[in-house]
N, C-alpha and C positions, 0 to 999 in steps of 0.2 A: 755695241752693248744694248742699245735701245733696239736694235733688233732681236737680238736675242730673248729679251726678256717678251717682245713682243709673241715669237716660236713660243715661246714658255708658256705666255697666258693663254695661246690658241692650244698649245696642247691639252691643259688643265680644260677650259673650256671642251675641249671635244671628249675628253675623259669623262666630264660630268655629265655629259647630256647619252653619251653612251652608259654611263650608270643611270641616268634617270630613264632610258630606254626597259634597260635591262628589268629594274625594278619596276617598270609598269608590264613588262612584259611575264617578272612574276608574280607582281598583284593578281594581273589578269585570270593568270594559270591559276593561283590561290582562289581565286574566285569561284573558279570555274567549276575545279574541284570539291569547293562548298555547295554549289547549286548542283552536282553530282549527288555528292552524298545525302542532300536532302531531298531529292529526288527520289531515293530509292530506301529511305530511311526514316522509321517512324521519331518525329520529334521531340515525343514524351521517354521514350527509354530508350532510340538511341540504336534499336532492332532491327534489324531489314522489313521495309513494310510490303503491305500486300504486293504491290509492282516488282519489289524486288524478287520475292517469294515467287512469286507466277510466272516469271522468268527462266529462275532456276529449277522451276518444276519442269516447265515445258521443255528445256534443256536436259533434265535425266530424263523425258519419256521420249525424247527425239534417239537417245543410244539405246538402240531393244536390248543390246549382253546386259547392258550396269543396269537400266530400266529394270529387270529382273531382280534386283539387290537391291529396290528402293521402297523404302517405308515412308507412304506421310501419317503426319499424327496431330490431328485438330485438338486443341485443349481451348477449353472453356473455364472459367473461373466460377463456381456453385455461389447463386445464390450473393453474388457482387455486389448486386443494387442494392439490396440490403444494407451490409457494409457500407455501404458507398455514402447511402442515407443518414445512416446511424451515425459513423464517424468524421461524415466532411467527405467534399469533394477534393481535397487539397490531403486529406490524409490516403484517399481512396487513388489517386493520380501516386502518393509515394507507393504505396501497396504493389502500384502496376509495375513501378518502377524495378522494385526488390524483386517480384516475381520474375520480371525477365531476367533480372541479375539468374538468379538461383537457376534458372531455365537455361542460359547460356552457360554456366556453370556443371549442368549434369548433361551437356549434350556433348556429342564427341569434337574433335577438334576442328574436322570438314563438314560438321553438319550446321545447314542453314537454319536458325531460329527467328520467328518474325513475328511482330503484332501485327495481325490481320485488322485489329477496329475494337474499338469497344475493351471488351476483358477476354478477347478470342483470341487464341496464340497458335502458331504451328512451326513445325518440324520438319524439317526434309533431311533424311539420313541417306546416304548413297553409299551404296557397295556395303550391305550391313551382311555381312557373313558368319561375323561371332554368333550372336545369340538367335532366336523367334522374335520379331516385334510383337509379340506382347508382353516379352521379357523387356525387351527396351522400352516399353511401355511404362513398367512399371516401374523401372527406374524415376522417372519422371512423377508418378501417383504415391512413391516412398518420402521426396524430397517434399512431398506437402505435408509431411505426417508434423513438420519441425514449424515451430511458430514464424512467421516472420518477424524480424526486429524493424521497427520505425522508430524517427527520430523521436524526441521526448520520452525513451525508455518504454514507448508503447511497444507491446505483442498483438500481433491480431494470427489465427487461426481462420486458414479458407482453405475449402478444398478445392478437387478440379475433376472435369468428366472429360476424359480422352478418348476419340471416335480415330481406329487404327484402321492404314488400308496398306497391306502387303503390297505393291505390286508384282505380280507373279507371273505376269503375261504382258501384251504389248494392250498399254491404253492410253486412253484422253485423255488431255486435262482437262478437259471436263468431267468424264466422268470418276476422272481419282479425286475430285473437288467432289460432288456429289457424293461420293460413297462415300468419304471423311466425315462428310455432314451427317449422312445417313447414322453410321455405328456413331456419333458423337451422340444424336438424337438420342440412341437407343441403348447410351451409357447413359443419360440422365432419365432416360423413361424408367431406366434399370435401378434407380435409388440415388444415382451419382456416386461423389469419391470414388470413380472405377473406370478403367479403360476395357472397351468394345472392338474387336476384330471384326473387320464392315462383312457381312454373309450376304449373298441376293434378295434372302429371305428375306431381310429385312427392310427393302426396299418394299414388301408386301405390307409390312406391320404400319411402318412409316402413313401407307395410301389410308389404311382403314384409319388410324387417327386422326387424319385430315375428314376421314366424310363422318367420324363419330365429334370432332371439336366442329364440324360444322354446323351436324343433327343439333348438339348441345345447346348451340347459342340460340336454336327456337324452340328449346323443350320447355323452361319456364311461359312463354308466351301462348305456347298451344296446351297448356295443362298436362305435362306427360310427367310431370315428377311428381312425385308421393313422399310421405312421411310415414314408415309402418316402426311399430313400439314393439323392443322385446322386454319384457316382466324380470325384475331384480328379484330376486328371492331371500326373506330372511332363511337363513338354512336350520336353525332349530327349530322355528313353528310351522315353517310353510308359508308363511304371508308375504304380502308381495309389498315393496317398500317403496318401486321405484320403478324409471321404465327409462329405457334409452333410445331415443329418436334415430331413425338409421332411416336414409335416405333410397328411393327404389326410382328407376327410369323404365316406364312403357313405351318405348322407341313406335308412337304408331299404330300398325296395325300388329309388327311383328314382334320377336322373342323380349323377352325383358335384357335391358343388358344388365351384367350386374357389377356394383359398385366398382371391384379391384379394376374394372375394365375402364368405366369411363369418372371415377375421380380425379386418376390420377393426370386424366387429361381437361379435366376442370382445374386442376391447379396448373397446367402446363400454361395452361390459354388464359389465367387470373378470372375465368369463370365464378372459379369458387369462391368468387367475394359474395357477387347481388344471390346466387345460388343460396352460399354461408347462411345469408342474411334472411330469405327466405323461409332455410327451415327452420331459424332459430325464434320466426316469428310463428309458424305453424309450430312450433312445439309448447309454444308459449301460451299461443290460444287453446289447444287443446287440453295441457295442464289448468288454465282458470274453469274449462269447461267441466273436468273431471272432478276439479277441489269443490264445485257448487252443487254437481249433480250425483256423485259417488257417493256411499255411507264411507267414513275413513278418509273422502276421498282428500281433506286435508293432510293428510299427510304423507300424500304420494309425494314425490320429489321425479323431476324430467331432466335425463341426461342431454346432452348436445354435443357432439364432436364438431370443434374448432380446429382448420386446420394450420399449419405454418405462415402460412400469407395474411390469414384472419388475423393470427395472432399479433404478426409485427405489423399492423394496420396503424399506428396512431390514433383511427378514429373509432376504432372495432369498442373501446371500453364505450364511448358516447353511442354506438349502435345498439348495443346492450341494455345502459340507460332506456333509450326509447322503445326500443320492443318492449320493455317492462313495463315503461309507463300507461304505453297501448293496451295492451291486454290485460294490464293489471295482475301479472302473475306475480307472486311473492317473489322476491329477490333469495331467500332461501332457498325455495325449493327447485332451484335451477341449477342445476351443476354442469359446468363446463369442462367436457373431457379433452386433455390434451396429452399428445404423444411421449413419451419418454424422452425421444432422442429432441424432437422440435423445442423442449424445455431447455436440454441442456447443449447443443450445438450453438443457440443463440440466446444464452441468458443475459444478456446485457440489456437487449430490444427488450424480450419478453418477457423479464419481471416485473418492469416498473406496471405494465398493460394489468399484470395476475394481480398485483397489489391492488392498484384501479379497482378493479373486476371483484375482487374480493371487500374492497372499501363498501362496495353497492352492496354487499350480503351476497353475494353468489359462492356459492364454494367451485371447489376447482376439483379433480379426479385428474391422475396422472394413468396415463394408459399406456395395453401394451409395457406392465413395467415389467424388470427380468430380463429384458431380450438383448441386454448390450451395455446401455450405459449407468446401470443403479449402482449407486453408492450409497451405502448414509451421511456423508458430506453433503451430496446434492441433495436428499432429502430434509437436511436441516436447514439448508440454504432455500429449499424453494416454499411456496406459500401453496403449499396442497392439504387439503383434507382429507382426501381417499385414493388409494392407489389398487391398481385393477392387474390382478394374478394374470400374465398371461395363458392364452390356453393351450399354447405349445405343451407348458407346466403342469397345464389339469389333463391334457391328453393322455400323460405317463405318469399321472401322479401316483400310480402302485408302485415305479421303479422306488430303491433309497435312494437316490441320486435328486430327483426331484420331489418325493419327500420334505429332504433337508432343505432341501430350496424354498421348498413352501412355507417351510417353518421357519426359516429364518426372515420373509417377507416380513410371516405375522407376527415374529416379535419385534420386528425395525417397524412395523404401525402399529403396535401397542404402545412403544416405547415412545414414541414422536405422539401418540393421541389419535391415531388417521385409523378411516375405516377398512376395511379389505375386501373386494369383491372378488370372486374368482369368474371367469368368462372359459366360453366353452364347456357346458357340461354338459355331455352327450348323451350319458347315462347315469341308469341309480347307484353303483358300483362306485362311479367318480364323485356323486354326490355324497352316497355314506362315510367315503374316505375325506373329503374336505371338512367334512361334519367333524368329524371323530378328529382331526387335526387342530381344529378349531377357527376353520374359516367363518366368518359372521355370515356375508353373502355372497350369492353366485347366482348367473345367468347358464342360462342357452340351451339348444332345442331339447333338452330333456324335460325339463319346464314347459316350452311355448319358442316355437318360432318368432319370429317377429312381425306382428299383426297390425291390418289397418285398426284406425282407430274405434271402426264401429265394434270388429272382433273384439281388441282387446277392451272395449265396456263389458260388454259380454262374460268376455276370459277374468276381468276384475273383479264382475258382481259375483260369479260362480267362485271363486278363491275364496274372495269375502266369506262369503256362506258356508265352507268347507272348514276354513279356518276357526270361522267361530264355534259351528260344534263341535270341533277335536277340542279345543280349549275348555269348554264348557263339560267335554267327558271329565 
């Protein structure tokens, strides 16, 4: 009996220690598994990270048939930091999170989706035969049209820039990593919210941005930037009310580049802060010069284009402050022009700055309105004074189509109290039409090009003079 029972507890005994076996042998496995998947898995959303992605790249360009049916697609998150800033790190981390949701959600069921770092995401589709990638592109740039939901019943609205690379032939990962980058580049050089088909070409555009964001960052230092004025015009008398600072680059010895060329690479490179800053302060001084030394010259008023980055600065309203204080310009007669859409894509940042801005006496000018997103909802909501006709508008303003367009600006700024300027007026034909519609003012070369400053003393004292004898017949 006492043997038995003795069998008995040696069996149980080796039972257990073979379960205790077993179970470390699948802890181990369980382990192992975890340091796998974290291995190859971003730990904030859970996505295949960079290693994993670069793996299964180099794996479809290792098959040259399926290589041939393989789309990658770099997505970048517009303008994140912002976001990120504005609403917390902790709400901007769930943001990341929803995004790759929604992203593994619109990708197909074999297609590898990965956070690369940062708010940079990519795609690897293989064997894509239904559609053109940049049909499947755009799948992807449709599902950002929808807010995303975060916890606490927040929405936040982001868009995204996707750089598309077919591959269509046998290549490197490197260079399908390169070209991703490339047409990614040149979706956001391109305005953003938009996906880019990577072209050779653009490997050319790419080079020249780099040697002009290079030029840029010694153009303040060597004196090569300018501040030339183009003249606002009342349109019933002819008098000139006003002058809008526009910024000009002498690259040297050679051609001028002009603005649309290298702004947009001053904002790409956060140039256009100390740049901002600059002509906001040459406008500034040259307005006190003009208010002391011009007959009228009190009641010129100097425009300023602020751009998107200026605006969500936190410190840009205190920058304002002190250029004013420095030069002693009136806080009235500054009016700071900003973009239509930069208003209203990120009004949460950017109104509390306009309220600021406008607390000091500056008025505000909404520019470029028309071209997209006006509403009169947004114009009751925003803290603007004058709002500026596009010149798309005054280029066809004989059509009725833009006509009614124009007439309906000006009675959305009669009705709110705001001024109307129209821009672009080419000729007298576009000026007599905006007249007779009853635009108050308007610029552009039909008037005066936009002039240094010793010109337009010159261009002001001659108007002056002109002005007053028609008045006086």
């Amino acid at each position: 009996m006492l043997l038995a029972r003795f069998a008995e507890s040696q069996a149980h005994t080796a039972r257990a220690r073979a379960l205790t076996a077993e179970d470390a042998l699948r802890q181990q496995t369980s382990l192992q598994q975890q340091l796998t998947h974290q291995a190859f898995h971003d730990a904030l959303t859970g996505l295949a990270n960079r290693a994993l992605f670069f793996e299964r790249l180099e794996h479809a360009l290792d098959r040259p048939a399926a290589a041939q049916n393989t789309v990658l697609l770099l997505i970048d998150l517009d303008h994140f930091k912002d976001t990120n800033d504005s609403l917390g790190h902790p709400v901007g981390d769930e943001l990341l999170i929803t995004v790759g949701h929604r992203l593994l959600g619109t990708a197909r069921h074999n297609d590898t989706v990965a956070r690369m770092g940062g708010d940079e995401f990519a795609v690897l589709a293989e064997d894509l035969k239904d559609f053109p990638a940049q049909t499947y592109a755009q799948r992807f740039l449709d599902r950002f049209q929808e807010p995303f939901a975060l916890s606490g019943h927040r929405s936040v609205f982001i868009t995204a820039s996707i750089g598309v690379v077919p591959i269509t032939e046998p290549a490197t990962f490197h260079d399908a990593l390169r070209n991703a980058d490339i047409a990614l580049y040149a979706a956001k050089e391109r305005g953003r919210n938009r996906a880019e088909v990577f072209e050779p070409a653009m490997s050319q555009a790419q080079q020249s941005h780099a040697r002009i964001a290079q030029d840029l960052r010694h153009a303040l230092p060597r004196n090569e930037l300018s501040v030339h004025y183009q003249p606002v015009i009342h349109l019933p008398t002819g008098q000139v009310t006003g002058v809008e600072a526009l910024l000009r680059w002498q690259r040297g010895d050679r051609s001028p580049i002009p603005p649309e060329v290298f702004v947009p690479v001053a904002e790409d490179t956060g140039l256009i802060r100390p740049i901002g800053t600059w002509v906001l302060r040459e406008a500034c001084r040259h307005g006190r010069h003009w208010h002391d030394t011009l007959p009228r010259g009190k009641a010129l008023s100097v425009a300023v284009n602020v751009s998107g980055w200026q605006l969500k600065d936190h410190r840009f309203p205190d920058t304002v402050r002190q250029v004013l204080h420095e030069t002693g310009f009136p806080p009235v007669s500054l009016v700071l022009e900003i973009t239509e859409s930069t208003l209203v894509t990120d009004a949460a940042t950017t109104s509390p700055h306009i309220r600021t801005l406008r607390d000091l006496g500056v008025r505000i000018s909404i520019d470029d309105f028309g071209t997209g997103y006006s509403s009169l909802a947004y114009l009751r909501d925003l803290p603007a004074d004058i709002v500026k006709i596009d010149q798309s508008f005054v280029l066809r303003c004989g059509s009725e189509a833009n006509k009614s367009l124009i007439q309906a600006i000006l009675h959305i700024g009669h009705a709110l109290d705001l001024d109307v300027i129209a821009e672009g007026i080419e000729n007298p034909h576009q000026a007599q039409r905006l007249h007779t519609l009853g635009c108050p003012h308007g610029q552009g070369f039909y008037y005066s090009p936009p002039l240094p400053p010793t010109a337009l003393e010159a261009y002001l004292t001659t108007r002056a003079i002109l002005t007053a004898s028609r008045s006086h017949k």
